[in-house]
C-alpha positions in Angstrom: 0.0 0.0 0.0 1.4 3.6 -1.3 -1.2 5.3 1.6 -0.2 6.2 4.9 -1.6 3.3 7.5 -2.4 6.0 9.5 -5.3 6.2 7.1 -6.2 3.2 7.9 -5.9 2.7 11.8 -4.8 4.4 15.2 -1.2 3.2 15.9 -0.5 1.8 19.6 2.1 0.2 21.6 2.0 -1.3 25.2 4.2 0.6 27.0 5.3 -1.7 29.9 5.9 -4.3 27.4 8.2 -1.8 25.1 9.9 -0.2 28.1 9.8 -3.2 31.1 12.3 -1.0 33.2 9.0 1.9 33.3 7.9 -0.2 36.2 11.3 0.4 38.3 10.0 3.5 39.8 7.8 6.7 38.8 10.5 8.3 37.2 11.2 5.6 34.7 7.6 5.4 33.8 7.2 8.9 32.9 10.3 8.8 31.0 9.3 5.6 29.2 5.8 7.2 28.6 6.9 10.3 27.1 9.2 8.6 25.0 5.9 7.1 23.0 3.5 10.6 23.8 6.5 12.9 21.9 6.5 10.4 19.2 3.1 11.4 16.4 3.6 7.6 15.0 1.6 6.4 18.3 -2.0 7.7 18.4 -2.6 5.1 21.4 -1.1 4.2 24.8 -2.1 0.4 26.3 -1.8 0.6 30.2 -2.4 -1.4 33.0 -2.3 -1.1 36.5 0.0 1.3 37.5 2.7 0.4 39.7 2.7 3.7 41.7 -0.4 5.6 43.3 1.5 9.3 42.2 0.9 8.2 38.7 -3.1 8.2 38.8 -2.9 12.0 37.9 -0.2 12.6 36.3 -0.6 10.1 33.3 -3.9 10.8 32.2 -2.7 14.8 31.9 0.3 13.7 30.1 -2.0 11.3 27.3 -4.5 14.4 27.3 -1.7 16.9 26.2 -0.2 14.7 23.6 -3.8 14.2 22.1 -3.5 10.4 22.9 -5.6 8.0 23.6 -5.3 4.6 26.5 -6.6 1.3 26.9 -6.2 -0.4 29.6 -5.3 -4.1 30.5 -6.5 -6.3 33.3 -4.1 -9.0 32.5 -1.6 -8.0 34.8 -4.2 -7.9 38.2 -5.0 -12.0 37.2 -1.3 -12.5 37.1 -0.4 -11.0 40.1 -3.4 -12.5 42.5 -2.8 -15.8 40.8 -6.7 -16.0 39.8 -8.6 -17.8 37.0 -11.6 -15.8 36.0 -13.2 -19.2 34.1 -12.1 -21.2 37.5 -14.7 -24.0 38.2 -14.1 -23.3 41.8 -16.8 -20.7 42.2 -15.3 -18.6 45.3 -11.7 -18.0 42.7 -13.7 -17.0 39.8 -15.8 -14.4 41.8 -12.3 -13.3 43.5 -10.9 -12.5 39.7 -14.2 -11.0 38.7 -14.0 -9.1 41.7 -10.4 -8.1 40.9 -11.1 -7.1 37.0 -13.8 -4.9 38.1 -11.7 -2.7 40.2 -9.3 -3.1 37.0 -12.6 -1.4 35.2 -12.7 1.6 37.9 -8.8 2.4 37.4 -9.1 2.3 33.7 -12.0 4.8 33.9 -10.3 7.0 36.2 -7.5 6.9 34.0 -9.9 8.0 30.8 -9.3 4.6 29.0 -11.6 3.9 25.9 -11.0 0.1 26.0 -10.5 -2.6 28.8 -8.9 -5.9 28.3 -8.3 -9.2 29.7 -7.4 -12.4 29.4 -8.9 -16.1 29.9 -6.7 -18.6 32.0 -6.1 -22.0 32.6 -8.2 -25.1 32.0 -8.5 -29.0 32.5 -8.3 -31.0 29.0 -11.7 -32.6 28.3 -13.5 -29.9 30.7 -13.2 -27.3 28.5 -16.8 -26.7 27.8 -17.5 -26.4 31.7 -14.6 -23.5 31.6 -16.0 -21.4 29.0 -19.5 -21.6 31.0 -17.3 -20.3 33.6 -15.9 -17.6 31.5 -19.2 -16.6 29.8 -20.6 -15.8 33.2 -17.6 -14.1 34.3 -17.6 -11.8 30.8 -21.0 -11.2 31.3 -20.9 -9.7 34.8 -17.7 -7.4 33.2 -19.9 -6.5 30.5 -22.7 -5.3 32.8 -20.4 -3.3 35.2 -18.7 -1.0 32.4 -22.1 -0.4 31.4 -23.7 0.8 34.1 -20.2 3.3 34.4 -20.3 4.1 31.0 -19.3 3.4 27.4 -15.7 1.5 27.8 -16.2 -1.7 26.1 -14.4 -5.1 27.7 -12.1 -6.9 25.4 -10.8 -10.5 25.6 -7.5 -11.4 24.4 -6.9 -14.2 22.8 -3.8 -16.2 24.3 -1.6 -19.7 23.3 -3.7 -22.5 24.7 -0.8 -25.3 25.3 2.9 -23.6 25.4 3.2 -20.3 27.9 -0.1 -19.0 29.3 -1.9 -22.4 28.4 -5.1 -20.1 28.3 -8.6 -21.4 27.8 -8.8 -19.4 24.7 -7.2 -20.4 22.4 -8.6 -22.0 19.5 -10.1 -19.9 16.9 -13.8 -22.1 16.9 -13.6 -21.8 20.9 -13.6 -18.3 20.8 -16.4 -18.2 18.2 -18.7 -20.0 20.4 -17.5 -17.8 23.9 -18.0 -14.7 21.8 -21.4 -15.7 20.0 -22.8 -16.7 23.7 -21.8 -13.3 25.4 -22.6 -11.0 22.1 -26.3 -12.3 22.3 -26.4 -10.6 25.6 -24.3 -7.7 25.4 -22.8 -5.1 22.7 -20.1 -3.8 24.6 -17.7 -6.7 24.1 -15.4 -7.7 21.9 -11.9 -10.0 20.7 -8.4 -8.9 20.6 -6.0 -11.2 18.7 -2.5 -10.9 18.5 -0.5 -12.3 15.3 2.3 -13.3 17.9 -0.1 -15.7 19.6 -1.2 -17.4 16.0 1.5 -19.8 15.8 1.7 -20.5 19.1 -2.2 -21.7 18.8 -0.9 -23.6 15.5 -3.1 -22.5 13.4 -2.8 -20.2 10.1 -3.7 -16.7 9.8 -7.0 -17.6 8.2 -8.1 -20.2 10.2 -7.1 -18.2 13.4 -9.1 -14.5 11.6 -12.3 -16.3 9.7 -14.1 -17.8 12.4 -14.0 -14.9 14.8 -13.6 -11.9 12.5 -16.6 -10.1 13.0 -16.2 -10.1 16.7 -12.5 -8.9 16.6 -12.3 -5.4 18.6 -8.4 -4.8 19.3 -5.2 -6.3 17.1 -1.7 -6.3 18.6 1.1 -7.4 16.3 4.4 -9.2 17.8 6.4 -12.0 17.3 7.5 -15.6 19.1 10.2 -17.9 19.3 8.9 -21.4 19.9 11.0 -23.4 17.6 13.4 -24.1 20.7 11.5 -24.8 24.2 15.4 -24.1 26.1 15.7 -20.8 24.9 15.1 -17.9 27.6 12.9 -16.2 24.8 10.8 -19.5 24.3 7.4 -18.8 24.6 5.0 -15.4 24.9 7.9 -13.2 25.5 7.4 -10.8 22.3 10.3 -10.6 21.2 11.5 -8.1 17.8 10.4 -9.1 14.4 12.8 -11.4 12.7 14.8 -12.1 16.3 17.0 -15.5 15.2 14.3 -18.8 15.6 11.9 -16.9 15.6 8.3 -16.7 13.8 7.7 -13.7 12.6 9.4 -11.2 10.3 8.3 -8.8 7.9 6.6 -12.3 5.0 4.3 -12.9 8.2 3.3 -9.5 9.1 2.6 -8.1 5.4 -0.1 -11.6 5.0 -1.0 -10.5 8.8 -1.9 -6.6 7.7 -3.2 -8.1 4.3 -6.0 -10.2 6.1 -6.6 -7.4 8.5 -7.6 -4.9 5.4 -9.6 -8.2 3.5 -12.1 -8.1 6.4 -12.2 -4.6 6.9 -10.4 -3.9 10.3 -7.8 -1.9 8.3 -10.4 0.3 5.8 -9.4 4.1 4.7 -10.4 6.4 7.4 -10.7 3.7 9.9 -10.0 4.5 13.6 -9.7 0.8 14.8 -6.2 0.2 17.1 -3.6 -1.4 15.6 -0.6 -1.9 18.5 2.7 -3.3 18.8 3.4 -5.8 21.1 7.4 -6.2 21.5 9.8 -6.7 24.4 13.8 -6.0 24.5 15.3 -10.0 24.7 18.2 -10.1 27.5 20.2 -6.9 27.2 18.4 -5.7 23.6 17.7 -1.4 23.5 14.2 -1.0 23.7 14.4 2.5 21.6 15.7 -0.1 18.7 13.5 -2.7 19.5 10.4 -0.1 18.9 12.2 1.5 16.0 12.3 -2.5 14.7 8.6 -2.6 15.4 7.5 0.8 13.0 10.2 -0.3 10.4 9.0 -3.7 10.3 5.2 -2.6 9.9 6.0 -0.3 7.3 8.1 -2.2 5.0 5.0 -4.7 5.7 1.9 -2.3 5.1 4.2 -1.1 1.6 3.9 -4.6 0.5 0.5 -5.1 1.4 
């Protein structure tokens, strides 16, 4: 494509992902935030929990005055309590619905327009009992950011059997979770992540076509999984075309290709289209984001 992608979408990055340090101490988030406000690439900022109370004013000004936007992601509040929101044991799943919804208070304090979060582990053969468990959960999200407002509630869709082992997962899983919960509610919606895709084993289209008109949210990454011993085995993220790796500039130019074929990526769209990369051992992160915009571009010009 000869057109600017910024035609076609709202650039975005995860910033604790890009910058892991920001989480060291309110200094280093600022300066790590800044770093993506100053830049006009990045229309969006994706946030989580912030790791220091002094930062609940201060970065909401700072996204304001850059004319950006946030999102915000719950993944991080799961991780941290240890909690399975499609747990068959009901006291844990209302503990991490209980947790998510004070995820959904932060992210409105903070101004977010989107929150996300993630499904967790499951028991082969009981999988149908777990997305029961995770359709209830998703509903009671759904009807809390509704009653506070607009914010939709995203699930992300994770690697079911190598790193987070997440109940979704498989492309015709999701379809059925998401049918279920979109019959109720219209505030909901699917992230997928083309990092995640060959972790799941499947192929761009069978991973896009069953779910693509419930996808809300599209990160882009990469993963090494060709070696399970090496320290960046798994959903780690690391830069397009790291060595063993999946995913290089081929991958991401059929990845943006099937994004515009169904319409996420349409001129004078505003849908979010975010990098999701993380500096491997002693790797810069400035050159590991400047990989990430280089990468996509080449991409989108072959596209």
């Amino acid at each position: 494509m000869k057109d600017d992608i910024h035609n076609y979408c709202r650039m975005g990055i995860v910033v604790s992902m890009a910058y892991p340090h920001s989480v060291s101490s309110e200094q280093a988030f600022i300066e790590a935030l800044k770093k993506i406000l100053v830049d006009p690439f990045f229309e969006v900022v994706e946030l989580g929990h912030l790791p220091f109370a002094a930062l609940n004013d201060s970065v909401p000004n700072l996204v304001s005055m850059a004319h950006c936007t946030a999102t915000y992601s719950g993944h991080s509040l799961l991780f941290a309590n240890k909690l399975n929101i499609n747990s068959l044991d009901e006291e844990e799943r209302r503990a991490a619905v209980s947790i998510l919804k004070e995820g959904i208070d932060e992210a409105y304090s903070l101004g977010a327009e989107e929150f996300q979060f993630l499904s967790r582990a499951y028991e082969k053969g009981k999988e149908d009992q777990y997305l029961k468990a995770l359709v209830a959960s998703t509903k009671e999200l759904c009807a809390y950011a509704q009653e506070k407002g607009a914010m939709p509630v995203v699930l992300e869709v994770f690697d079911h059997t190598i790193d987070k082992k997440s109940l979704l997962g498989p492309a015709p899983l999701v379809r059925k979770y998401a049918q279920e919960v979109c019959s109720e509610y219209d505030n909901f919606g699917i992230m997928i992540d083309c990092s995640h895709i060959p972790m799941i084993g499947e192929t761009i289209d069978e991973a896009v076509d069953p779910i693509q008109e419930f996808i809300r949210h599209v990160h882009v990454g990469n993963t090494l999984i060709s070696d399970p011993s090496h320290p960046s085995y798994g959903d780690l993220h690391p830069r397009f075309g790291y060595p063993g790796s999946e995913n290089d500039t081929a991958y991401l130019t059929e990845f943006l290709r099937k994004m515009k074929d169904i319409g996420y990526l349409e001129e004078g769209g505003k849908k979010i289209l975010s990098f999701e990369v993380k500096p491997q051992a002693d790797e810069d992160a400035d050159l590991v984001v400047a990989n990430a915009k280089r990468t996509l571009l080449e991409a989108w010009r072959r596209v």
